[in-house]
Structures are given as structure tokens and as C-alpha cells.
N, CA, C and O atoms as a GROMACS GRO file, in nm:
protein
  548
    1UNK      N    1   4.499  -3.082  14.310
    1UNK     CA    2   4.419  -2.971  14.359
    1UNK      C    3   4.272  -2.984  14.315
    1UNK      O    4   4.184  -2.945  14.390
    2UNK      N    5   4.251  -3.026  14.222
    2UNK     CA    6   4.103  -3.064  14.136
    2UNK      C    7   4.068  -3.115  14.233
    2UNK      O    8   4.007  -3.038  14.307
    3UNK      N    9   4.081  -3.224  14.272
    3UNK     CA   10   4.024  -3.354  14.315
    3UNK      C   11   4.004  -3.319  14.436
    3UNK      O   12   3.897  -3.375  14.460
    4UNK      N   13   4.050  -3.233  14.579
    4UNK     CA   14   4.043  -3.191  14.694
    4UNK      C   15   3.903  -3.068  14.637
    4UNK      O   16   3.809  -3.053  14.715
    5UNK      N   17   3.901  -3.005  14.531
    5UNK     CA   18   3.787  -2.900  14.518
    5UNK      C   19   3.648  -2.995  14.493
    5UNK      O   20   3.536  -2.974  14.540
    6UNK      N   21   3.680  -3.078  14.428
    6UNK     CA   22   3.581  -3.128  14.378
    6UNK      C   23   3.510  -3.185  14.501
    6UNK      O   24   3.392  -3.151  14.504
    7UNK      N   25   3.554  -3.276  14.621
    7UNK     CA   26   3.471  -3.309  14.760
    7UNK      C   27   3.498  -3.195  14.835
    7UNK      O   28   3.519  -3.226  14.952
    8UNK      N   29   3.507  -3.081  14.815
    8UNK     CA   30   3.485  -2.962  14.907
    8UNK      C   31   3.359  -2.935  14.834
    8UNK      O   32   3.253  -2.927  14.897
    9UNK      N   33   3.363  -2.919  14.694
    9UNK     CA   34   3.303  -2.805  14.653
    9UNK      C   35   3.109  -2.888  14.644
    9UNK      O   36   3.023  -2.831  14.577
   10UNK      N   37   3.074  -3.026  14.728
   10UNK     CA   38   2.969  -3.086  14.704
   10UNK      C   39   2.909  -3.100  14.828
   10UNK      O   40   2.976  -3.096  14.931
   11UNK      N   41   2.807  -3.113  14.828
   11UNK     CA   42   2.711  -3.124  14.984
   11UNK      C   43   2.730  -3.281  15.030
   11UNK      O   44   2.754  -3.361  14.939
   12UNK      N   45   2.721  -3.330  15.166
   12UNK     CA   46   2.724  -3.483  15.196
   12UNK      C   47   2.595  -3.553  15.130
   12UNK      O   48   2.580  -3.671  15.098
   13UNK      N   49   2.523  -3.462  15.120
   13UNK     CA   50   2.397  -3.543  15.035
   13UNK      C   51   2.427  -3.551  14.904
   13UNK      O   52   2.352  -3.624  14.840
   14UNK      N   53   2.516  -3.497  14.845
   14UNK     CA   54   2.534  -3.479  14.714
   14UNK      C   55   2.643  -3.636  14.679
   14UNK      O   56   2.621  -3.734  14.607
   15UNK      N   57   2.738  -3.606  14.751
   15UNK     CA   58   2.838  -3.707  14.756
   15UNK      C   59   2.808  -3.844  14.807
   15UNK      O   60   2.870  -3.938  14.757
   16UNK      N   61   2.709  -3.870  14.913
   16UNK     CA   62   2.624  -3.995  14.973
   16UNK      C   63   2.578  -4.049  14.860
   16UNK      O   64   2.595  -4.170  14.844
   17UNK      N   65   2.497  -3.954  14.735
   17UNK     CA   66   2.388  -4.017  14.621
   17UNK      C   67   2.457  -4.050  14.540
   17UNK      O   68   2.400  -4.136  14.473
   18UNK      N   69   2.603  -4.018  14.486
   18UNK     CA   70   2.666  -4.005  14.379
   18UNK      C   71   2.734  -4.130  14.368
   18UNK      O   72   2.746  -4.196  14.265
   19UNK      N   73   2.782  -4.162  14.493
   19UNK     CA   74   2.851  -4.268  14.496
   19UNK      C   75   2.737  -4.391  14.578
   19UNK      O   76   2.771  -4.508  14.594
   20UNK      N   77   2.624  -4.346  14.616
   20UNK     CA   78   2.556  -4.507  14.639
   20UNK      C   79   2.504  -4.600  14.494
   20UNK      O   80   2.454  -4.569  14.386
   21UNK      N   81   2.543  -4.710  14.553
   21UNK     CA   82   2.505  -4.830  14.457
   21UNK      C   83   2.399  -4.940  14.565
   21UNK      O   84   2.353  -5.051  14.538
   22UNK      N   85   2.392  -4.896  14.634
   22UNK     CA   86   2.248  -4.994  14.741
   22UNK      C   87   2.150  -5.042  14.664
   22UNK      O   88   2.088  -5.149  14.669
   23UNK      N   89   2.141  -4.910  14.562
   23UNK     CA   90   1.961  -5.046  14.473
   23UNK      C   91   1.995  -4.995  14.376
   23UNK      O   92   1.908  -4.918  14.334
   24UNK      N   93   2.104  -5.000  14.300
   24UNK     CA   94   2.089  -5.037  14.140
   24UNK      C   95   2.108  -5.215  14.144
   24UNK      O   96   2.198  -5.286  14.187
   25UNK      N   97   1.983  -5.245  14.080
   25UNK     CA   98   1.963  -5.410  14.090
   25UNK      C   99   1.832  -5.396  13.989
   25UNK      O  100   1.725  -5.336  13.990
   26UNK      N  101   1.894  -5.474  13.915
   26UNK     CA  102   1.743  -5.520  13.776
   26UNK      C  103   1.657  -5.604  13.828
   26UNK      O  104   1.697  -5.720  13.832
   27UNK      N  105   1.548  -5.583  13.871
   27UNK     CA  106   1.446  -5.667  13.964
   27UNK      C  107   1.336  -5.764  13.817
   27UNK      O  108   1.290  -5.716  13.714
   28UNK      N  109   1.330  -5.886  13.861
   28UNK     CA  110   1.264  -5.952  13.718
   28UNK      C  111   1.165  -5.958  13.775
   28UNK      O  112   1.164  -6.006  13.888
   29UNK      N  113   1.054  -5.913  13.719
   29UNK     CA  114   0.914  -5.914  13.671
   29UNK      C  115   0.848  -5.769  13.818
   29UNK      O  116   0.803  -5.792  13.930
   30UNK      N  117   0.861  -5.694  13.779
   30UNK     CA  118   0.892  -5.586  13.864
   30UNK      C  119   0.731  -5.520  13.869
   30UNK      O  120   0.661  -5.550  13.772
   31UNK      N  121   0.676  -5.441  13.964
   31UNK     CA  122   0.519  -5.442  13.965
   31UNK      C  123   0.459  -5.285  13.903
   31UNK      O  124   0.346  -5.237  13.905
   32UNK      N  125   0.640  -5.215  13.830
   32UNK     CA  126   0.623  -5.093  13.789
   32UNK      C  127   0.749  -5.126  13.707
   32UNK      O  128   0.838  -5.206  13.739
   33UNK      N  129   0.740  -5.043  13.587
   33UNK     CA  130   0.913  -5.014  13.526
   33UNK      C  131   0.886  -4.920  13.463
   33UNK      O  132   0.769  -4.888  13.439
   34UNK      N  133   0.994  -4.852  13.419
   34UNK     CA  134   1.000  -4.686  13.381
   34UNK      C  135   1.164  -4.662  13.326
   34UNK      O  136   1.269  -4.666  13.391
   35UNK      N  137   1.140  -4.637  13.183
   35UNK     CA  138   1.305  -4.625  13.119
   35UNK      C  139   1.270  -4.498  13.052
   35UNK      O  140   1.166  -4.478  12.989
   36UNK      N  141   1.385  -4.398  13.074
   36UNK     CA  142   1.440  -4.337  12.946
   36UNK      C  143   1.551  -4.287  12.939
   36UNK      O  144   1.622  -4.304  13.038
   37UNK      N  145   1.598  -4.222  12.846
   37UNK     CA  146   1.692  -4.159  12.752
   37UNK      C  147   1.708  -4.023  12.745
   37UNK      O  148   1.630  -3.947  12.688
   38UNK      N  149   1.824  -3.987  12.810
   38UNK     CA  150   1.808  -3.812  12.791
   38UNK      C  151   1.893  -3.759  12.663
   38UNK      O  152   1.994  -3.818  12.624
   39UNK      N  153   1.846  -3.652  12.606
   39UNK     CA  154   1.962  -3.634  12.494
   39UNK      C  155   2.075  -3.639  12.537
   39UNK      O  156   2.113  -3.676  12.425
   40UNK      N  157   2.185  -3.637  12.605
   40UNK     CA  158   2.269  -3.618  12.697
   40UNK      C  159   2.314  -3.776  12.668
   40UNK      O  160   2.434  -3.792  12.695
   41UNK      N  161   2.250  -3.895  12.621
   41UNK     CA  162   2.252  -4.015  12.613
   41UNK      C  163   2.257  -4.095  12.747
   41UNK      O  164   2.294  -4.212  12.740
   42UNK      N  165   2.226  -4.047  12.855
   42UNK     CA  166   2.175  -4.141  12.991
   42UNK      C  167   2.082  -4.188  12.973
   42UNK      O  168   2.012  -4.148  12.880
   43UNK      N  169   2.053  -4.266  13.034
   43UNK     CA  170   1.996  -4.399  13.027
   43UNK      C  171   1.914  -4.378  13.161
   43UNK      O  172   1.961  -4.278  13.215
   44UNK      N  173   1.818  -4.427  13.232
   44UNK     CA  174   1.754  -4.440  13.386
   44UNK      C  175   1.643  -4.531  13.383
   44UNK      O  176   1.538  -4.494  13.331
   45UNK      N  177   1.655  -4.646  13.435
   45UNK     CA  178   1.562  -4.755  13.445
   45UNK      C  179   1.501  -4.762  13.568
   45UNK      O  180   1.581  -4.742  13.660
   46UNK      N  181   1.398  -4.782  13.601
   46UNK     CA  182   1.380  -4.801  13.770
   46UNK      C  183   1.240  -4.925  13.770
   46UNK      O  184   1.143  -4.939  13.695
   47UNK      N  185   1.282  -4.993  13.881
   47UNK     CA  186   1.182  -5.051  13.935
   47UNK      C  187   1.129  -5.123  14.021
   47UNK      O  188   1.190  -5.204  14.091
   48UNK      N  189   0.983  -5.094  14.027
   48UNK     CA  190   0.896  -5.078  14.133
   48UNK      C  191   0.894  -5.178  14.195
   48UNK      O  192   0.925  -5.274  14.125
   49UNK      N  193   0.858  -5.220  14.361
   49UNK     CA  194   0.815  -5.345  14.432
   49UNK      C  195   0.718  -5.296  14.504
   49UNK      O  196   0.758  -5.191  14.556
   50UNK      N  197   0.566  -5.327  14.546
   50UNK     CA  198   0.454  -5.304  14.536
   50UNK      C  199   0.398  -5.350  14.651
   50UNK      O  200   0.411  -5.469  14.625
   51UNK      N  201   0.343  -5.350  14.764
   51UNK     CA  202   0.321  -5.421  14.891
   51UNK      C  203   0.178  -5.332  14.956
   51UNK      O  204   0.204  -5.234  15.026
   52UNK      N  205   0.036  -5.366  14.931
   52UNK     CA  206  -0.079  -5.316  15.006
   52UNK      C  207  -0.057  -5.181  14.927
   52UNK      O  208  -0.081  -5.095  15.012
   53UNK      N  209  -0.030  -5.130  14.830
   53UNK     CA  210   0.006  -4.998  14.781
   53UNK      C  211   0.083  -4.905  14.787
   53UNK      O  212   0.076  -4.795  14.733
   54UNK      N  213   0.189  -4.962  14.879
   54UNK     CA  214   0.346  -4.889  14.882
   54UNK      C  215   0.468  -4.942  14.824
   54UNK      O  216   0.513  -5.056  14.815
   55UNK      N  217   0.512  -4.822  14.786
   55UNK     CA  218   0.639  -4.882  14.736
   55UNK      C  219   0.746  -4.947  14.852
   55UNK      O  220   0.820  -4.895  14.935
   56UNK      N  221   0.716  -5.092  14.814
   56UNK     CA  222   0.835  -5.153  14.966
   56UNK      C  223   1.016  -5.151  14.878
   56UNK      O  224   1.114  -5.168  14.950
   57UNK      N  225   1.030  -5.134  14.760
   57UNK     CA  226   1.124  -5.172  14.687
   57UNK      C  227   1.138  -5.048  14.596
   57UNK      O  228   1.030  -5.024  14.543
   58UNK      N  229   1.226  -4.969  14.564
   58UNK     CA  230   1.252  -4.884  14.469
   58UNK      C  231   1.402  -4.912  14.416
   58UNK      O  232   1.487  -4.876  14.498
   59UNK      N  233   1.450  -4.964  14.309
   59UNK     CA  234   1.555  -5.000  14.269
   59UNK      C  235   1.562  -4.953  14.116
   59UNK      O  236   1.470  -4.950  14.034
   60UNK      N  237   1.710  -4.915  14.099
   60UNK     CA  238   1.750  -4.865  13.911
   60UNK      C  239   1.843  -4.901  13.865
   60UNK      O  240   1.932  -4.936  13.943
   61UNK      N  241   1.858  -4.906  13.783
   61UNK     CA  242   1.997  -4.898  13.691
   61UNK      C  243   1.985  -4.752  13.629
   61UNK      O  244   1.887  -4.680  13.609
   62UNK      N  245   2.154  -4.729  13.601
   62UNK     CA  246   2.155  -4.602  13.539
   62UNK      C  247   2.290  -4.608  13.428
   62UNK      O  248   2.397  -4.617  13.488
   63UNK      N  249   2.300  -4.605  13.315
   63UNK     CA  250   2.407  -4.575  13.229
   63UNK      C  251   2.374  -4.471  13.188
   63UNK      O  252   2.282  -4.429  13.117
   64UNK      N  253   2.502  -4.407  13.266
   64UNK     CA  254   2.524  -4.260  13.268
   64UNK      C  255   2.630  -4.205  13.389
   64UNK      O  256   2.706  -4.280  13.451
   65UNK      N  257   2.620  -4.073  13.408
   65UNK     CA  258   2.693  -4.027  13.490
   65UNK      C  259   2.695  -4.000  13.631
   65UNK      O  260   2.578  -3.982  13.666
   66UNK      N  261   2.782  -3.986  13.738
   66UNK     CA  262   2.790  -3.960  13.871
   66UNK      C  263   2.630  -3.879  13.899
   66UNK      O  264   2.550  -3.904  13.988
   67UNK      N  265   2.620  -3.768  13.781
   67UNK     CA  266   2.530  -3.692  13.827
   67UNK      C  267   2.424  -3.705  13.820
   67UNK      O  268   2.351  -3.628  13.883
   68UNK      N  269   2.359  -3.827  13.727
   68UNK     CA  270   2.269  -3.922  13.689
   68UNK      C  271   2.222  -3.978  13.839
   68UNK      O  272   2.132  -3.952  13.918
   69UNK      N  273   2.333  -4.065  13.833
   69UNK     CA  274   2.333  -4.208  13.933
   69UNK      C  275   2.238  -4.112  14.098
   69UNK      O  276   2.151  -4.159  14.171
   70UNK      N  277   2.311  -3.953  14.106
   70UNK     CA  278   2.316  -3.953  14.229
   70UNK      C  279   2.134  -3.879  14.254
   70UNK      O  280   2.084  -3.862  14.366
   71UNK      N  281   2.082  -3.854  14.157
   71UNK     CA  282   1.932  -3.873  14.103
   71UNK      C  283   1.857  -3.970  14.082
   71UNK      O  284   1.734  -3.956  14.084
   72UNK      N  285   1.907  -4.070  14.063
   72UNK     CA  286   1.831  -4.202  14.039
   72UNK      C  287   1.844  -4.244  14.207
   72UNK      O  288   1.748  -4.280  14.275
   73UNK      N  289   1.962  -4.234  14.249
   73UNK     CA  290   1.942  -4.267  14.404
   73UNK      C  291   1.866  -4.182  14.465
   73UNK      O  292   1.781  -4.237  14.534
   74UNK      N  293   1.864  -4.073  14.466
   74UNK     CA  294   1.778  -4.000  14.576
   74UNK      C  295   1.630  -4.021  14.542
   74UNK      O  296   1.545  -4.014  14.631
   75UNK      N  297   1.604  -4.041  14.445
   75UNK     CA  298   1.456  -4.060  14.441
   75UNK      C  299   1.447  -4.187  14.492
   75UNK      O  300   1.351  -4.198  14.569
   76UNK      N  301   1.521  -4.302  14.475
   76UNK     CA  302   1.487  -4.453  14.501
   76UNK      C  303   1.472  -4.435  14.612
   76UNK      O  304   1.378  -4.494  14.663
   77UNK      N  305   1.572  -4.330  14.713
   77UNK     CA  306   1.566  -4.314  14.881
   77UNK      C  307   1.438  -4.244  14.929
   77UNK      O  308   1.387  -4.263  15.039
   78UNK      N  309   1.379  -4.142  14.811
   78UNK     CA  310   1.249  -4.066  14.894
   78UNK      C  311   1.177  -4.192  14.863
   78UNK      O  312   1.170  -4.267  14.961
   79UNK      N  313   1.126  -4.233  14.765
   79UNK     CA  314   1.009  -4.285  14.754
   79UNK      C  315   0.954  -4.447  14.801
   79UNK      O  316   0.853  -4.517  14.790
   80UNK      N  317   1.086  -4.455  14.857
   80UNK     CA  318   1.060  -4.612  14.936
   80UNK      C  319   0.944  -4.602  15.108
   80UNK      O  320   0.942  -4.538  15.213
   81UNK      N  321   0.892  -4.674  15.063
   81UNK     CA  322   0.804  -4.652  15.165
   81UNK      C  323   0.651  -4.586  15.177
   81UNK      O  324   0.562  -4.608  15.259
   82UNK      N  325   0.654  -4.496  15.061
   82UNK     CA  326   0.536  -4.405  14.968
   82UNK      C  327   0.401  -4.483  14.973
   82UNK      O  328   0.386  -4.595  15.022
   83UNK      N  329   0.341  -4.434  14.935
   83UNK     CA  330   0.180  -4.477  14.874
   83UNK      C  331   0.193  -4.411  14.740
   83UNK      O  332   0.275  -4.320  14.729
   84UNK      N  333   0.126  -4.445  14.643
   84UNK     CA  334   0.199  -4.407  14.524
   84UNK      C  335   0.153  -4.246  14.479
   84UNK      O  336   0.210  -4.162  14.410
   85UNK      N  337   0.055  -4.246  14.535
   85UNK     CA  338  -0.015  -4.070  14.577
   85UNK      C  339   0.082  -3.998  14.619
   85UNK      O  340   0.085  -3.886  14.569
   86UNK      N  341   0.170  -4.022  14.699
   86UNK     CA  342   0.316  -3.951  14.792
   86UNK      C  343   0.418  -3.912  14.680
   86UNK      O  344   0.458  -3.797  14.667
   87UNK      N  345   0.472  -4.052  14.569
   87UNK     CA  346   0.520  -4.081  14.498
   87UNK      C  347   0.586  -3.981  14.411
   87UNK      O  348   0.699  -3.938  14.386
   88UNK      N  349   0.412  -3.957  14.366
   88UNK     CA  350   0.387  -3.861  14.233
   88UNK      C  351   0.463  -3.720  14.287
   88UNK      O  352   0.529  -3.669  14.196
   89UNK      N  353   0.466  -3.667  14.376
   89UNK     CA  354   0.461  -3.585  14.463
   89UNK      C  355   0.662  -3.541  14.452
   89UNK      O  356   0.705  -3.426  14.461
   90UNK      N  357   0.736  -3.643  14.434
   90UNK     CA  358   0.874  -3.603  14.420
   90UNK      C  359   0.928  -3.519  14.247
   90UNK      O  360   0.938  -3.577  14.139
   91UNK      N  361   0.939  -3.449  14.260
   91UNK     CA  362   0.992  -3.330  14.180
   91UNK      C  363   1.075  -3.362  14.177
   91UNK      O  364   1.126  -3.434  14.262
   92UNK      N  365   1.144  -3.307  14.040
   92UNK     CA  366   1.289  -3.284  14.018
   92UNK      C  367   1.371  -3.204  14.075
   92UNK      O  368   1.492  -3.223  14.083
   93UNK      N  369   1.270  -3.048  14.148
   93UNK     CA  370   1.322  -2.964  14.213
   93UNK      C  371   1.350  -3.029  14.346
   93UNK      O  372   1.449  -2.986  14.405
   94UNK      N  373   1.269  -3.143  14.413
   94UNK     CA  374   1.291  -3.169  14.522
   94UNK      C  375   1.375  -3.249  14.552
   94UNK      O  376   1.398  -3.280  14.668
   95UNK      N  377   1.448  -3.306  14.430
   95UNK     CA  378   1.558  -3.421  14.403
   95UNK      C  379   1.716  -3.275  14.391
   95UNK      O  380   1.822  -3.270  14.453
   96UNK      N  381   1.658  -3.184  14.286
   96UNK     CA  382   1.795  -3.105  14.338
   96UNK      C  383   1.802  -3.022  14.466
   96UNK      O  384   1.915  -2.985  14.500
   97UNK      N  385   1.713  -2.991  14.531
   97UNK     CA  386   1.718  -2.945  14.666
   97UNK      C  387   1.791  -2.997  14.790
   97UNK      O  388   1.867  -2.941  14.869
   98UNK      N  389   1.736  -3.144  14.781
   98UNK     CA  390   1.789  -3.209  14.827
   98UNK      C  391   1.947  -3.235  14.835
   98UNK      O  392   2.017  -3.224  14.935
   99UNK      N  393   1.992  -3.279  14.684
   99UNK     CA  394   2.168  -3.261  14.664
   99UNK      C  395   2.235  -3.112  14.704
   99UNK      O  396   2.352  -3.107  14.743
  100UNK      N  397   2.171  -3.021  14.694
  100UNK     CA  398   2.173  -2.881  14.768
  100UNK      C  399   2.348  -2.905  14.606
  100UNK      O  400   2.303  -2.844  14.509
  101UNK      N  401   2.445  -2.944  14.579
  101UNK     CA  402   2.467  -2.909  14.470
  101UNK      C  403   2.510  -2.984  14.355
  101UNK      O  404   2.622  -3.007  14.311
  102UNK      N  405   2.371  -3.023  14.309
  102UNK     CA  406   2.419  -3.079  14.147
  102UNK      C  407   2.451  -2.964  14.078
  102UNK      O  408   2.380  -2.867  14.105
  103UNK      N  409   2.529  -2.949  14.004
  103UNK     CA  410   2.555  -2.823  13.888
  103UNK      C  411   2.468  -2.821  13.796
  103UNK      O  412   2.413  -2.909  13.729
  104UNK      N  413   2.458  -2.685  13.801
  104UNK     CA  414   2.359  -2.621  13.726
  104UNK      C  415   2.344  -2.671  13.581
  104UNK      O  416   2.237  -2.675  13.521
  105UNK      N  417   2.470  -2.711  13.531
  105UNK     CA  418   2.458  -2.766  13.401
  105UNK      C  419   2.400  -2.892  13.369
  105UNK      O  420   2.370  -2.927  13.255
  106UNK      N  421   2.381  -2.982  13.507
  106UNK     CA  422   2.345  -3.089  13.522
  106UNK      C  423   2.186  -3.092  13.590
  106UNK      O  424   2.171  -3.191  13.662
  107UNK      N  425   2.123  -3.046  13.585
  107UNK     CA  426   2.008  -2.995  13.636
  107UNK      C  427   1.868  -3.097  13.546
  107UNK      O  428   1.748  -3.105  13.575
  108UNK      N  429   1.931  -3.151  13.456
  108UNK     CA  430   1.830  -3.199  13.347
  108UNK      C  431   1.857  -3.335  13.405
  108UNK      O  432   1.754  -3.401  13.413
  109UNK      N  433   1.966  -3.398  13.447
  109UNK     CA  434   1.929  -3.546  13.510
  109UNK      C  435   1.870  -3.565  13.640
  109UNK      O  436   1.844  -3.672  13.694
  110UNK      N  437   1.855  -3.464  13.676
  110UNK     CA  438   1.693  -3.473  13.777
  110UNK      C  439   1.576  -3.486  13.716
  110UNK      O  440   1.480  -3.554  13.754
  111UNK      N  441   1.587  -3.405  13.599
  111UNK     CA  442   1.430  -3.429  13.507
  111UNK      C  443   1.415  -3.593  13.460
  111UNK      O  444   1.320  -3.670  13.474
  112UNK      N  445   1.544  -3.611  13.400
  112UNK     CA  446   1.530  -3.735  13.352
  112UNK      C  447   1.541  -3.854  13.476
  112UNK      O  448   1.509  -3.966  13.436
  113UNK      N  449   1.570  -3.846  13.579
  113UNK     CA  450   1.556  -3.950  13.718
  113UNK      C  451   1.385  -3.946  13.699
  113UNK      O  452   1.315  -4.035  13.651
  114UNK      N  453   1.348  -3.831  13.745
  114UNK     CA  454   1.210  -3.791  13.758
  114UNK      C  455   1.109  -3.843  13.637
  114UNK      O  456   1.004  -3.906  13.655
  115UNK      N  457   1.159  -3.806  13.522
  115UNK     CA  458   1.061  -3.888  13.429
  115UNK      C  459   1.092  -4.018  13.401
  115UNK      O  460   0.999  -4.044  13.324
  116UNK      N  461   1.148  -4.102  13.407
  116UNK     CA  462   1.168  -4.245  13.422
  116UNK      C  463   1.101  -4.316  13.568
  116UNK      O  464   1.067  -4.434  13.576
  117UNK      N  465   1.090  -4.211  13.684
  117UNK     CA  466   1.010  -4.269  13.794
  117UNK      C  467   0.892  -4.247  13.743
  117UNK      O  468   0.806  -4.335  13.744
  118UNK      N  469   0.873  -4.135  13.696
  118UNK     CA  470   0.708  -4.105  13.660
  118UNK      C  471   0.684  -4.230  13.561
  118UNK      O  472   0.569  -4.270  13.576
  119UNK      N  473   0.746  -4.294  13.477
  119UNK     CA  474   0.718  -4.401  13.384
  119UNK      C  475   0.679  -4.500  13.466
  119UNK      O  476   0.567  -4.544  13.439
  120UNK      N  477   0.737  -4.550  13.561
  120UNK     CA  478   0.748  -4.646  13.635
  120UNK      C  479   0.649  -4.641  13.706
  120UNK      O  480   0.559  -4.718  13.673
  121UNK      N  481   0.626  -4.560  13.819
  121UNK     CA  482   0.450  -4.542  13.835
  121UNK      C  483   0.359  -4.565  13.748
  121UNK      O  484   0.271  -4.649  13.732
  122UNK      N  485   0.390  -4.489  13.703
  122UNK     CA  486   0.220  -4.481  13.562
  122UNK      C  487   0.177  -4.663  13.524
  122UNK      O  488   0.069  -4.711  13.490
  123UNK      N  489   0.299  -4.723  13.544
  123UNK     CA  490   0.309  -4.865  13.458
  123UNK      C  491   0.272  -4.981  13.582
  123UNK      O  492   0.240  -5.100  13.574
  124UNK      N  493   0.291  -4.890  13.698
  124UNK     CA  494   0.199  -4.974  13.874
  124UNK      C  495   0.123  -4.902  13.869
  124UNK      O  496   0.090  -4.892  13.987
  125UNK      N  497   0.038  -4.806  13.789
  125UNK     CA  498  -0.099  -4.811  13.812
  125UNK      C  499  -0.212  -4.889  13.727
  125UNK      O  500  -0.323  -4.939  13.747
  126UNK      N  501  -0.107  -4.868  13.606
  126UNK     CA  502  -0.217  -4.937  13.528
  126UNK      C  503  -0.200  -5.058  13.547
  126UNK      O  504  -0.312  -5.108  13.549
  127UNK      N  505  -0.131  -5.126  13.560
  127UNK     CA  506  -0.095  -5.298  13.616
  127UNK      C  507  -0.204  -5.343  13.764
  127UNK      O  508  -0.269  -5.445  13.788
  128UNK      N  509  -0.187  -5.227  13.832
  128UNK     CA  510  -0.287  -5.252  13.930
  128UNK      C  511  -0.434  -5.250  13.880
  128UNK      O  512  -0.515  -5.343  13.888
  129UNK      N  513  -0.455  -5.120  13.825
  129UNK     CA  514  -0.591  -5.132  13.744
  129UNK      C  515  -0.635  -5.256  13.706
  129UNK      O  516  -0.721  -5.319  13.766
  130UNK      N  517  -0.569  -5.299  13.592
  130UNK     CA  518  -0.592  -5.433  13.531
  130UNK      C  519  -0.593  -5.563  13.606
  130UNK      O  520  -0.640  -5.668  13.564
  131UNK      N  521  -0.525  -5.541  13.746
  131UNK     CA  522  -0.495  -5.649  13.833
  131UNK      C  523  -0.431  -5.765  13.744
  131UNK      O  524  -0.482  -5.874  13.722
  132UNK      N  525  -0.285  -5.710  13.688
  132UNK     CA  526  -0.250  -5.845  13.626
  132UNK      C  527  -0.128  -5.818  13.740
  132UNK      O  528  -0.141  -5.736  13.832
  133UNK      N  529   0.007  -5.911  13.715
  133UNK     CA  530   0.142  -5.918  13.716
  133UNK      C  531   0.259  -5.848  13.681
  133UNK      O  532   0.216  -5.823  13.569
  134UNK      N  533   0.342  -5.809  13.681
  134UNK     CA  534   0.430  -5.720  13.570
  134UNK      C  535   0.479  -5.883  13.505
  134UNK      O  536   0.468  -6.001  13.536
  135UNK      N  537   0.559  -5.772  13.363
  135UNK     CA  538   0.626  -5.854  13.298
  135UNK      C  539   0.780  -5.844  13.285
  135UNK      O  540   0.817  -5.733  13.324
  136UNK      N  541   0.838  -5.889  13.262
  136UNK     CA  542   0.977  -5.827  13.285
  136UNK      C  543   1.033  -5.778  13.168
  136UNK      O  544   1.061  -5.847  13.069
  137UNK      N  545   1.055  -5.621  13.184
  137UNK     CA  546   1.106  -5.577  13.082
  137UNK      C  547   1.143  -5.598  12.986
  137UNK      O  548   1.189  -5.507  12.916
   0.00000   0.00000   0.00000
């Protein structure tokens, strides 16, 4: 009975993110990267691929949970394609809006999707600034 509530009780966007694995892939020498750690002990790595100033590549790893993963995907899905101005622009609110229902208790691994992308930007701008290469993590 659990298990029939549990895919009733979630949106198709919710269940699409939770279970995609399309771009968790460790990209070497990546033109942005962005890690952290939530108290919660998740993990969210992401990184950037860089093309005329859009993101052509958004890819993560995540150790952590369904509810993690399905945050780290939805942002990898908005922000592909971006200018990194657009980028900045994805919220955590707009990452749970989107799942229409992560649980409320889980509401903080949107923050933490969100601040590990924000790392990851910040680290393709200043790389661009400098006009070097990335390095690989």
C-alpha cells in the first residue's frame, strides 16, 4: 500500500527528476564546478560546459537522496542552454515549484542543488575573467 501512495502521492515532474540519471557524469576539466555538503550529509557536485557563453553542458553527481538527485536534475534541465545571466536567475523556489511536490521536509535540497550551481557559476566566471581553462577538480 506504501509504495502505490508513494507514485500517487508525487507530480510527473517530481517522479521524471527523481529517477533521471541523463547527466550525472563527472566531466574532466570542466569550465565551471561547484560542490557542497548539506548538514543532512548530501553531497551535490555539478559541472559546467561553456560554449560563446552558454551553458551547452550542465551535468552532476549527487551522493545523497531521491530528493537530492531530483534537484540536481531539474536545475541541470533549466539551465542548459542559459547565458549565465539566465543561470543566476534559477531559485530554489523555482526548482520546488517546478517538482510541484518535494516534501516540505525536504525543501533544503533545493537550497543545496541551488548553492552548489551557484558555486559552479561563480567558478565560470571567474575562469572566464581570467581567460584560463578549468582544472579538474
Amino acid at each position: 500500500m506504501e509504495e502505490k501512495n508513494f507514485w500517487q502521492s508525487h507530480s510527473e515532474h517530481y517522479l521524471e527528476m527523481a529517477f533521471d540519471t541523463q547527466r550525472q557524469e563527472r566531466i574532466s576539466h570542466p569550465d565551471g564546478y561547484g560542490k557542497r555538503t548539506g548538514d543532512c550529509g548530501d553531497t551535490i557536485e555539478f559541472f559546467l560546459t561553456l560554449e560563446e557563453g552558454c551553458l551547452r553542458f550542465v551535468s552532476y553527481q549527487v551522493d545523497g537522496c531521491m530528493n537530492t538527485n531530483a534537484c540536481a536534475a531539474t536545475i541541470s534541465c533549466m539551465a542548459e542552454g542559459k547565458d549565465l545571466d539566465m543561470a543566476w536567475q534559477i531559485l530554489p523556489e523555482t526548482v520546488i515549484r517546478y517538482l510541484e511536490t518535494l516534501p516540505e521536509h525536504e525543501l533544503h535540497c533545493a537550497e543545496l542543488a541551488a548553492g552548489a550551481f551557484y558555486m559552479a557559476l561563480a567558478d565560470a566566471e571567474k575562469k572566464a575573467k581570467a581567460g584560463k581553462t578549468a582544472k579538474t577538480p
